[in-house]
C-alpha positions as CSV (number, residue, x, y, z in Angstrom):
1,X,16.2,7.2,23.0
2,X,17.5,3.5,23.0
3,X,17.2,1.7,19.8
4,X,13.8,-0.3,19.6
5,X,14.1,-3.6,18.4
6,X,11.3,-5.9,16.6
7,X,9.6,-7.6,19.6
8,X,8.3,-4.1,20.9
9,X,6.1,-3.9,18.2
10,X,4.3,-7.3,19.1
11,X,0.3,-7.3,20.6
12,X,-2.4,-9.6,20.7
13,X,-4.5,-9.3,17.6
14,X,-7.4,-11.7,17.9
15,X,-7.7,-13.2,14.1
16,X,-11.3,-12.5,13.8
17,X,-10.6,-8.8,13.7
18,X,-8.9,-9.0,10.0
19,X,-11.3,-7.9,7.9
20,X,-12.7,-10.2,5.3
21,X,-14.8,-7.7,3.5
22,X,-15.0,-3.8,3.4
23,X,-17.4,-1.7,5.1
24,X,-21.0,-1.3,2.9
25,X,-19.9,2.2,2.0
26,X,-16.4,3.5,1.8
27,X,-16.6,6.0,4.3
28,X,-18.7,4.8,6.9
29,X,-15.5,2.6,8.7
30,X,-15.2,3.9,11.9
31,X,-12.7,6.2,12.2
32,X,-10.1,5.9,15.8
33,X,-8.4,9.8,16.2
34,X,-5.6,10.0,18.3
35,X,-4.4,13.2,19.5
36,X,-0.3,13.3,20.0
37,X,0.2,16.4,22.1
38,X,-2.8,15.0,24.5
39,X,-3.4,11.3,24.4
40,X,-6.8,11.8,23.7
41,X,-8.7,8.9,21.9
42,X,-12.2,10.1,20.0
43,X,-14.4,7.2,18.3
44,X,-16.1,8.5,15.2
45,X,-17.2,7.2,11.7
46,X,-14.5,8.0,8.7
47,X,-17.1,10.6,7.0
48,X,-16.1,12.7,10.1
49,X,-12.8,13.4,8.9
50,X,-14.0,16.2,7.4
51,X,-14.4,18.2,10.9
52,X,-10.4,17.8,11.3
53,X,-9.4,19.5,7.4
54,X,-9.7,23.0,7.3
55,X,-9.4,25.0,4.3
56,X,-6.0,25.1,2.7
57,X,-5.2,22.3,4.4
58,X,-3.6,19.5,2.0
59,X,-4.2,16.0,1.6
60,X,-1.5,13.8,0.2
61,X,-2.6,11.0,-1.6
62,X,-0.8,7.4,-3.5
63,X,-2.5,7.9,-7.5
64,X,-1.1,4.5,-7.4
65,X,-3.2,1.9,-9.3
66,X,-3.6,-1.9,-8.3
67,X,-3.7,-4.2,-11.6
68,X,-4.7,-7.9,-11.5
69,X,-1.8,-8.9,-10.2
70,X,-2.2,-13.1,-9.3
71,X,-3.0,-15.7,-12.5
72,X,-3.2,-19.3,-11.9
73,X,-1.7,-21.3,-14.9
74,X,-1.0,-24.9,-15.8
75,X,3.0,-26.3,-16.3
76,X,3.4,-27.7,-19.8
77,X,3.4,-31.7,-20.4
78,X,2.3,-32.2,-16.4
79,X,-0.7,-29.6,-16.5
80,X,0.2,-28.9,-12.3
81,X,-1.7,-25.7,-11.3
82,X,0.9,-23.0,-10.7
83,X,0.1,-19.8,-9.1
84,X,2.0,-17.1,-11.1
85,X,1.7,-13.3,-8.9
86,X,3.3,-10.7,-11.2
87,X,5.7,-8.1,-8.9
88,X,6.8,-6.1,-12.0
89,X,7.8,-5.5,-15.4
90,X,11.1,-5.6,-16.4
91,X,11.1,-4.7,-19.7
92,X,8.3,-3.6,-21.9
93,X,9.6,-4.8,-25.2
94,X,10.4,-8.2,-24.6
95,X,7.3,-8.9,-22.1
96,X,10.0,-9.6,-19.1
97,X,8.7,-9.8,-15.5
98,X,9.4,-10.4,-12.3
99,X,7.5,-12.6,-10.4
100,X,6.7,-15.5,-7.9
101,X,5.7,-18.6,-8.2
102,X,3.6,-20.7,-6.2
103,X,4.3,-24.2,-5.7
104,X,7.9,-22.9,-6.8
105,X,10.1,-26.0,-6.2
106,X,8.9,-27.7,-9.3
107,X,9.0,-24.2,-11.5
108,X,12.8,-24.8,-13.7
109,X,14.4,-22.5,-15.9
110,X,12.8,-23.2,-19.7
111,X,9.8,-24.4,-18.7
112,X,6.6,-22.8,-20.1
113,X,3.7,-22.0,-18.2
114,X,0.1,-22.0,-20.0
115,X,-2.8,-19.5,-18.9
116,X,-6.4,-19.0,-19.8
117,X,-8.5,-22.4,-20.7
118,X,-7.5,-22.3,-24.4
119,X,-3.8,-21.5,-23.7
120,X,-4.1,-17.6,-24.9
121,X,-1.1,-16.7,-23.0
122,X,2.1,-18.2,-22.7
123,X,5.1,-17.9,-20.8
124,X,8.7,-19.2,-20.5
125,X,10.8,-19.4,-17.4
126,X,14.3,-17.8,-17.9
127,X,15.4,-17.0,-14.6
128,X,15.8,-18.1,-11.1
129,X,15.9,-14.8,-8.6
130,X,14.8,-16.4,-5.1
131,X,13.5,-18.9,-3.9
132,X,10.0,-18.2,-5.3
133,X,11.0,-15.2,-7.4
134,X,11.2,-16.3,-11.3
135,X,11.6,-14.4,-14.7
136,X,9.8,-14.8,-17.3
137,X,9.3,-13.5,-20.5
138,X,5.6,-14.0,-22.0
139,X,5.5,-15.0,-25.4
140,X,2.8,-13.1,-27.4
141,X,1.5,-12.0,-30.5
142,X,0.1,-8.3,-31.0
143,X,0.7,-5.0,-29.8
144,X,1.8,-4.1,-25.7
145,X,-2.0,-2.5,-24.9
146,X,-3.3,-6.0,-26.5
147,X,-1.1,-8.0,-24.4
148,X,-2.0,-5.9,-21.0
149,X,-5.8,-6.2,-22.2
150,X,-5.1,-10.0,-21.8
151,X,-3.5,-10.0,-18.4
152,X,-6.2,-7.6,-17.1
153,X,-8.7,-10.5,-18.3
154,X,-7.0,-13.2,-16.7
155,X,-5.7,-11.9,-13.9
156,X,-7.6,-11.4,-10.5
157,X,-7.5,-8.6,-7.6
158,X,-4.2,-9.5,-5.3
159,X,-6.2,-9.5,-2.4
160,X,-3.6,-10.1,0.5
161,X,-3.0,-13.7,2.1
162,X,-4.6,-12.1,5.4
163,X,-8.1,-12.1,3.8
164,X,-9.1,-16.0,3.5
165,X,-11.4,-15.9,1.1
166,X,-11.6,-16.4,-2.7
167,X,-12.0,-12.8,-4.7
168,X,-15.2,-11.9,-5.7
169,X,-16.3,-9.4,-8.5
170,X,-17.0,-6.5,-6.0
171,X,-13.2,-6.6,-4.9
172,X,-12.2,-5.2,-8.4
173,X,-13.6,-1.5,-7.4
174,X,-13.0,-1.9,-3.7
175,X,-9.6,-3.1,-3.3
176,X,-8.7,0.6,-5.5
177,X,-9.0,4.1,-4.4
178,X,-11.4,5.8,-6.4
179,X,-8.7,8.4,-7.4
180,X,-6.4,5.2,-8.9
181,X,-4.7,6.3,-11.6
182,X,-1.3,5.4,-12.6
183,X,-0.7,1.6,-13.0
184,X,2.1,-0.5,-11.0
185,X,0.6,-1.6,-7.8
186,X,0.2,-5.1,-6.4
187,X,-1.6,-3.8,-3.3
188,X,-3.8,-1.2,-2.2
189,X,-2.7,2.0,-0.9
190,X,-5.1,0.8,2.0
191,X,-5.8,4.0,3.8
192,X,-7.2,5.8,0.4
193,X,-10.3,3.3,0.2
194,X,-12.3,5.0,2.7
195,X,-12.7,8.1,0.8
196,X,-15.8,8.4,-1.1
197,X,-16.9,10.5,-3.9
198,X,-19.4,12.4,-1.6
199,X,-16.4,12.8,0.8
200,X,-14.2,13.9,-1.8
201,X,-16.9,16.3,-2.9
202,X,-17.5,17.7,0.6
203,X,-13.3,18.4,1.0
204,X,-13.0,20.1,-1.8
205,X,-16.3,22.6,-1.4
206,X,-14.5,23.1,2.1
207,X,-11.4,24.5,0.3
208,X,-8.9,21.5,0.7
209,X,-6.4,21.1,-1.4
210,X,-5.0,17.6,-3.1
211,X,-2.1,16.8,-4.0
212,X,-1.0,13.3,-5.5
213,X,2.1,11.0,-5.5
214,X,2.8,7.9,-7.2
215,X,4.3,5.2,-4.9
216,X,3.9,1.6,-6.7
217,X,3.3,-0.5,-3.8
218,X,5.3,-3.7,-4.0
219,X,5.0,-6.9,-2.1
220,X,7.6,-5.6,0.6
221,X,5.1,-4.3,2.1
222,X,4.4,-7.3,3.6
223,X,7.8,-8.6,3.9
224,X,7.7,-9.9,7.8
225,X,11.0,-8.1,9.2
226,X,13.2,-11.2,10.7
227,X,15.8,-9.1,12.5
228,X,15.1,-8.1,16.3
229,X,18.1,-5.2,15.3
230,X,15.6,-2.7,12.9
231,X,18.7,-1.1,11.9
232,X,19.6,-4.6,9.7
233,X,16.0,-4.5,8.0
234,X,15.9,-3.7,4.2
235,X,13.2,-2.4,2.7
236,X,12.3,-3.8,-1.1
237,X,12.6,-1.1,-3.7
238,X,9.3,0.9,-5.0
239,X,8.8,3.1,-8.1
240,X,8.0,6.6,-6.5
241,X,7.3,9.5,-8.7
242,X,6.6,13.2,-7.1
243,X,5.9,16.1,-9.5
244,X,6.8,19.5,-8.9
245,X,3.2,20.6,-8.8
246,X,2.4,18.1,-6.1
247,X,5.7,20.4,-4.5
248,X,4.3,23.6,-4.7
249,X,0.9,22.6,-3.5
250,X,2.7,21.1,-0.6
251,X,5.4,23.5,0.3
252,X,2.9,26.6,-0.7
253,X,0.5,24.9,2.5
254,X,3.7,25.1,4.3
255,X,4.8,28.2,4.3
256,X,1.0,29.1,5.3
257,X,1.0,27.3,8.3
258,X,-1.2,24.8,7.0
259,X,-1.3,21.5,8.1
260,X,-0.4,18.6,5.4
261,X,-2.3,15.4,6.0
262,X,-0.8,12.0,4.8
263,X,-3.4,9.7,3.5
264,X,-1.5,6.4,3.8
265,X,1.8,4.7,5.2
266,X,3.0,4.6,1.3
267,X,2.3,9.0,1.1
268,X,3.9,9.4,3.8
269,X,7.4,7.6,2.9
270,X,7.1,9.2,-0.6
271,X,7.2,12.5,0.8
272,X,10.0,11.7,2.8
273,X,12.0,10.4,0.3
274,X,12.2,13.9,-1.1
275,X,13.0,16.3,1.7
276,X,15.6,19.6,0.6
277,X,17.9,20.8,3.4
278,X,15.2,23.8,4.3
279,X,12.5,20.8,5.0
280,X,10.6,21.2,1.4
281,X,9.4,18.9,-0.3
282,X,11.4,18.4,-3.8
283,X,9.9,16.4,-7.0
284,X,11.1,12.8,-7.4
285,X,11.7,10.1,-9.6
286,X,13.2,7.0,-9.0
287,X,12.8,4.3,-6.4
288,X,12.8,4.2,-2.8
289,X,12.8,2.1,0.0
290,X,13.0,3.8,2.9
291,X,12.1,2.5,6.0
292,X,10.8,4.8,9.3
293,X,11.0,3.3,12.7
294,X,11.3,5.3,15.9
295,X,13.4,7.7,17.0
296,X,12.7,9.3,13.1
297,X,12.1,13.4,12.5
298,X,8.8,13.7,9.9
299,X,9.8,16.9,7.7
300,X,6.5,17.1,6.0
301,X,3.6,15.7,7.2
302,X,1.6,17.4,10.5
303,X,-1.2,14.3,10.1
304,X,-1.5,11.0,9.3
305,X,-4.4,8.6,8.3
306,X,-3.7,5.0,8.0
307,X,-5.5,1.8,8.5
308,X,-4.9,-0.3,11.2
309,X,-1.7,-3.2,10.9
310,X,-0.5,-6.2,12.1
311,X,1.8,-6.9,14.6
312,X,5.3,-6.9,13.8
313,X,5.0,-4.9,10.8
314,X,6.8,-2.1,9.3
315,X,3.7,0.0,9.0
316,X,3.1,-0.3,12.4
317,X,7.0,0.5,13.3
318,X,5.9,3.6,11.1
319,X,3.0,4.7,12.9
320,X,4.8,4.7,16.2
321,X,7.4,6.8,14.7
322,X,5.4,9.6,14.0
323,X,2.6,9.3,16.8
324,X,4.9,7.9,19.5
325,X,5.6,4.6,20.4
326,X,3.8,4.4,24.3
327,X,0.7,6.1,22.5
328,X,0.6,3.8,19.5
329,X,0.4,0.6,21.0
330,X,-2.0,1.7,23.9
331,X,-4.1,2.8,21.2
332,X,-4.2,-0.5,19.5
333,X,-5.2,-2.0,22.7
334,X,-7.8,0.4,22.8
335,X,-9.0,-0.5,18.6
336,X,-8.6,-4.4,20.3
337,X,-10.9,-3.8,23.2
338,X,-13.5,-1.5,21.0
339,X,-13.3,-4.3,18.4
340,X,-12.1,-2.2,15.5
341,X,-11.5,-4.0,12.0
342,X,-8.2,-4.7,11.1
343,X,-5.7,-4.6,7.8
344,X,-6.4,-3.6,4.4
345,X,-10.5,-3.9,4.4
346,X,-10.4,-2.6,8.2
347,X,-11.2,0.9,10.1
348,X,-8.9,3.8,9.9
349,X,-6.7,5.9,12.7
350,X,-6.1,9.6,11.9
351,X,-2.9,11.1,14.0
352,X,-3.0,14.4,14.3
């Protein structure tokens, strides 16, 4: 196969097909199912996922949980409005993050930032890392739960630039899976919000099996990829953690003949981060930032269920790695036509 380069992974995406909001209830998106081996397209509601699980079957899912990620703050002596969006912690102890700041030019090494209306939280800039990236080091007084307590309280939901619209107090439960559990993400493992409780419910009565990662998602994700040569692209790094009963769950399902079903982009390239020479799946910790674009061999994963992405995107580069490239794109063509919601509060696509 001839190496693909960027501008194959272009389409028309009308902009009123980015979702502002979700769907009333989680999993009543509609739901697009692709069949590989055929080509066959089915149009059905998320809920009806259910008829494609069997028992013993596993689904993989990011644990990953999204904290309040963007805080607006005021520059000391000028009082300019600066919008701070934290990407991670560096170091626990001294209160050290990594983050970017928003407009950035003015933003100097030693000057403090101010946040909350009566200045509760401060911060110092110590670092330059990119053009918009910045360290800083907060300076506070009490214990590390105290100080997270605070960010959680000023912070907002990281709703992606794509959705225009401020954030509004729904988007703190439904921009998070409802099986969210480990904190570190600054956006939503995207494909996991259509599941329900009722869903979950129904899954497990039928004799599925789960099995969690952890994949904090970072901004990267988003990272547009500049470079018509997908060879040159680098992923950003992300935190990935896989224990070794999420392994056996998984390899156990294998060596049945069951099928494994990836619930997400961000599941799918934990999994294959850890791969063993026989094709298992190993446990991991550490970062990754693998990238999958076509021609790629998928060692784990016999399904996938994501949402539905941009053009251009590596998600999308991704998707046509694992369900084909031809198929892929004439199946966004087909979500175009049929009017399907796009992007993080859009439908859902399961390949199988």
């Amino acid at each position: 196969m001839n190496k693909m380069k960027l501008s194959q992974f272009n389409f028309e995406l009308p902009e009123e097909l980015i979702a502002e909001y979700p769907t009333e209830n989680r999993d009543e998106s509609r739901l697009m199912v692709v069949h590989k081996d055929t080509g066959e397209i089915e149009h059905k509601m998320f809920k009806d996922i259910i008829d494609y699980i069997d028992e013993e079957d596993v689904l993989v899912m990011n644990n990953t949980k999204v904290f309040p990620a963007r805080m607006f703050g005021n520059k000391e002596k000028t009082g300019a409005k600066i919008e701070v969006f934290l990407l991670r912690e560096l170091n626990r102890e001294s209160l050290l993050w990594d983050v970017l700041v928003d407009p950035a030019r003015k933003i100097r090494i030693g000057n403090k930032l101010y946040f909350g209306e009566d200045a509760s939280l401060v911060a110092e800039v110590i670092d330059n890392t990119t053009s918009r990236g910045r360290t800083l080091r907060f300076l506070f007084d009490g214990t590390y739960e105290e100080f997270k307590a605070k960010i959680t309280e000023l912070g907002e939901t990281p709703l992606p630039k794509y959705i225009k619209r401020d954030v509004e107090p729904e988007d703190e439960d439904r921009y998070q899976t409802i099986y969210a559990k480990e904190e570190g993400a600054v956006a939503a493992p995207t494909a996991g919000l259509h599941f329900s409780k009722q869903l979950m419910k129904k899954l497990e009565l039928k004799g599925v099996n789960f099995a969690e990662v952890t994949l904090h998602i970072g901004l990267g994700t988003f990272r547009p990829v500049e470079v018509e040569d997908l060879t040159k692209h680098k992923m950003d790094s992300e935190q990935a953690f896989i224990t070794q009963e999420t392994a056996d769950i998984v390899n156990n399902a294998k060596k049945k003949k069951k099928k494994i079903f990836a619930v997400g982009s961000t599941a799918m390239r934990s999994i294959e981060t850890s791969v063993s020479t026989e094709g298992t799946l190993k446990p991991y910790e550490g970062w990754t930032n693998k990238f999958i674009f076509p021609p790629y061999d998928f060692h784990i994963a016999d399904a996938l269920i994501t949402n539905f992405h941009t053009p251009l995107s590596t998600l999308l580069m991704m998707i046509s790695a694992f369900g084909g490239h031809e198929l892929m794109i004439s199946s966004y063509e087909e979500a175009v036509k049929e009017k399907y919601r796009f992007y993080s509060y859009g439908d859902a696509m399961l390949i199988i």
